[in-house]
N, C-alpha and C positions, 0 to 999 in steps of 0.2 A: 452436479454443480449448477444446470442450468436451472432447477428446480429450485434451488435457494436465491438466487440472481432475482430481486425484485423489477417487474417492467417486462421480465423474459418473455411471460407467456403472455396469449391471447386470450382476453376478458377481462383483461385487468386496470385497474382505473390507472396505473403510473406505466410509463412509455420509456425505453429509453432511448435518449437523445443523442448520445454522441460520448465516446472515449478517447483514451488516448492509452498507447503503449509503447513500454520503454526498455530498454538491455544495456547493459555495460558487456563486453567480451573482450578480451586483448583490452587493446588501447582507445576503441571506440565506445562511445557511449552514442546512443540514436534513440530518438523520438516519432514514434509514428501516430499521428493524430488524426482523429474522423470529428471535428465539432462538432458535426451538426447530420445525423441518421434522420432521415422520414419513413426506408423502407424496412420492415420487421423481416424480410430475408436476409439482411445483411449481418451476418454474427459477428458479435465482439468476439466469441471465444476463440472464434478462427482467427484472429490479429493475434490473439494470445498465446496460443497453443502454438503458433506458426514459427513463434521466432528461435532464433537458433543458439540461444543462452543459458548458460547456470543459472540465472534469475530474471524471472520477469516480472515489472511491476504495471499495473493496468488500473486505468481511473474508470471506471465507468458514473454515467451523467444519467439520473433518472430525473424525469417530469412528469406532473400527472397529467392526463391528456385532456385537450384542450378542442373544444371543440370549431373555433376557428381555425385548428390548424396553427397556431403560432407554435414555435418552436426554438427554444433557448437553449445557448449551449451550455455544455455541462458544468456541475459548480465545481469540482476536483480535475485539475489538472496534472500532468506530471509536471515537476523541476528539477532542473538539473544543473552539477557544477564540477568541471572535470568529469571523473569515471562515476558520479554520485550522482543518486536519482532519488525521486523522495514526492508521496502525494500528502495531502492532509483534507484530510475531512471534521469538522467543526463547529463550532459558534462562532460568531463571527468576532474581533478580536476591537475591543474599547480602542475610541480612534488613541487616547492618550498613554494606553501601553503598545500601541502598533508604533506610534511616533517613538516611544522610548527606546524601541526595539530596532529601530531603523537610524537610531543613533549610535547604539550599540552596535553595530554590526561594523567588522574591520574594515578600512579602504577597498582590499582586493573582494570582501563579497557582497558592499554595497554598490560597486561597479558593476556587479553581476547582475542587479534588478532587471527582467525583464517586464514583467507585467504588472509589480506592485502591489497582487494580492495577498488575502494573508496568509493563503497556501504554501508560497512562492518565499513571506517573512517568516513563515516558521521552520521552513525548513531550513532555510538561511543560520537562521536564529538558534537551531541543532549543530551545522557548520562550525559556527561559532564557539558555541560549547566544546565541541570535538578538537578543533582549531585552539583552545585554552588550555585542554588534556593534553595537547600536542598528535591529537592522531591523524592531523593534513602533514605531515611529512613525512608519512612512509607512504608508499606506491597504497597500502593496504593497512586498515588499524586492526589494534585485536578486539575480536567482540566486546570483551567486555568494558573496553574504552567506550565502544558506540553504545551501548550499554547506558553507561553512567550520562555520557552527550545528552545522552537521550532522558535519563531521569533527572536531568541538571533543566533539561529544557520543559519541561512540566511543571518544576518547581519555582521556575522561573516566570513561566506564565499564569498559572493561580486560575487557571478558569475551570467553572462546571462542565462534568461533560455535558453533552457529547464531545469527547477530542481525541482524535486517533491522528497518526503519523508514523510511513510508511517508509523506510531508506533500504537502498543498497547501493555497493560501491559495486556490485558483480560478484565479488566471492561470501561477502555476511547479508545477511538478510535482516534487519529490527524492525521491530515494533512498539511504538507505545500503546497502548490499547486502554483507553478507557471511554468507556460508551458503545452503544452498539451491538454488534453478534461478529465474532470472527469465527469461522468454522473450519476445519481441516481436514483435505479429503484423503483419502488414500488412495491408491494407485488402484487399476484393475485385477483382479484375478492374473496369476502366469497364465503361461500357455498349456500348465496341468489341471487347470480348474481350479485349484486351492485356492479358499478364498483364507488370507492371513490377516491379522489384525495389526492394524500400526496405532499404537498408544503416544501421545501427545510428549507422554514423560520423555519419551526416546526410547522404549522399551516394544524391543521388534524382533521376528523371527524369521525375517526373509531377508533379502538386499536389495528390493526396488530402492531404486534411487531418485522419489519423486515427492511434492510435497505442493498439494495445491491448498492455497488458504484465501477465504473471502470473507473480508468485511462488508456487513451492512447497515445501516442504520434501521432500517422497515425491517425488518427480521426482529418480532417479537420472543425474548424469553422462551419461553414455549413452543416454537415453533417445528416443524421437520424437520430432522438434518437429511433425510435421505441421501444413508451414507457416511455423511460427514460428523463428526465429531469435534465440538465446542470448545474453544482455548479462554482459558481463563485470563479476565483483564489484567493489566502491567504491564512493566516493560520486557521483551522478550528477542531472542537470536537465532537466525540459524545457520550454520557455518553451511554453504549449497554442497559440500565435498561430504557433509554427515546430513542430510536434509529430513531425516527422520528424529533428529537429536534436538529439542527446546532448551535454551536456556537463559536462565533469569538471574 
């Protein structure tokens, strides 16, 4: 995984700057946020790997480096509303469909604005969608509601990629995916040495119950997965109770 992380290694022209990582469990949902990294010992994976949840979502902020030493913090952040958490990575959003979007948005999730980016409007802007299907009024919706949220919010927006946007409420996992490289890793070896193969489709031979996926935007086409295996753009689910099961 580290090896697909653009910024990770040393020699390379892009740095990373700064993350943020987030969990729903029970009734809490929590934000743990680093803005702003200078030193290359301090791992994001370890904020990642650490937390103690069915699903983690994690922004991480690449810059390229800079030889003054200036340092900016990262363009993806998490958002969050209730048990729901959600990053977006993109083009930036026409000031006059971001205004339209921000008039759209119900009382209770334009109260919610914290920072008024357009990471923070689109994911709002999915609420929304999801919020019209009617799936903010169970504790939990079924996939394929966030599903459709989520294909409703694409179609609403009308932009070129790059536009990827990332939700969970703690038990479904979505994706919109267009642009970019998302890769899927599979778990290690058991403790017999079998190395078993985990298929994207949901087509598996063992029961690890793990399911590591990284989007990037600097990840050309071509690139190495070491390791990992390539999810095809759309919108997509994963219930974290079946985390080897994709669905579209």
């Amino acid at each position: 995984m580290r090896a697909n992380l653009p910024g990770y290694a040393e020699g390379t022209e892009l740095t990373l700057r700064g993350w943020s990582v987030g969990a729903a469990w029970g009734n809490e949902t929590l934000v743990q946020s680093r803005p702003i990294v200078r030193n290359r010992s301090v791992d994001p994976l370890d904020d990642l790997l650490r937390t103690p949840a069915s699903c983690v979502l994690a922004a991480f902020g690449v810059q390229p480096t800079h030889p003054s030493g200036i340092v900016a913090p990262p363009a993806a952040q998490l958002s969050r509303f209730r048990r729901w958490l959600g990053v977006r990575v993109g083009t930036p959003l026409p000031p006059a469909l971001a205004s339209s979007l921000r008039q759209e948005l119900p009382g209770f999730l334009a109260r919610h604005q914290v920072d008024r980016g357009d990471g923070e409007l689109v994911f709002l802007s999915f609420l929304t969608q999801l919020h019209a299907a009617g799936g903010l009024r169970k504790a939990y919706s079924e996939p394929e509601l966030i599903r459709q949220a989520l294909a409703a919010t694409a179609e609403r927006l009308e932009l070129a990629p790059p536009h990827n946007l990332m939700v969970s409420d703690g038990r479904t996992f979505a994706m919109l995916h267009d642009g970019g490289t998302v890769v899927s890793f599979e778990p290690p070896p058991d403790q017999a040495g079998r190395q078993r193969r985990f298929r994207v489709t949901g087509e598996a031979d063992d029961d690890r119950r793990t399911n590591l996926l990284l989007h990037s935007e600097e990840a050309p086409a071509e690139a190495p997965l070491h390791g990992g295996e390539r999810v095809a753009p759309g919108v997509f689910s994963i219930d974290v109770r079946q985390p080897r099961v994709i669905e579209r």
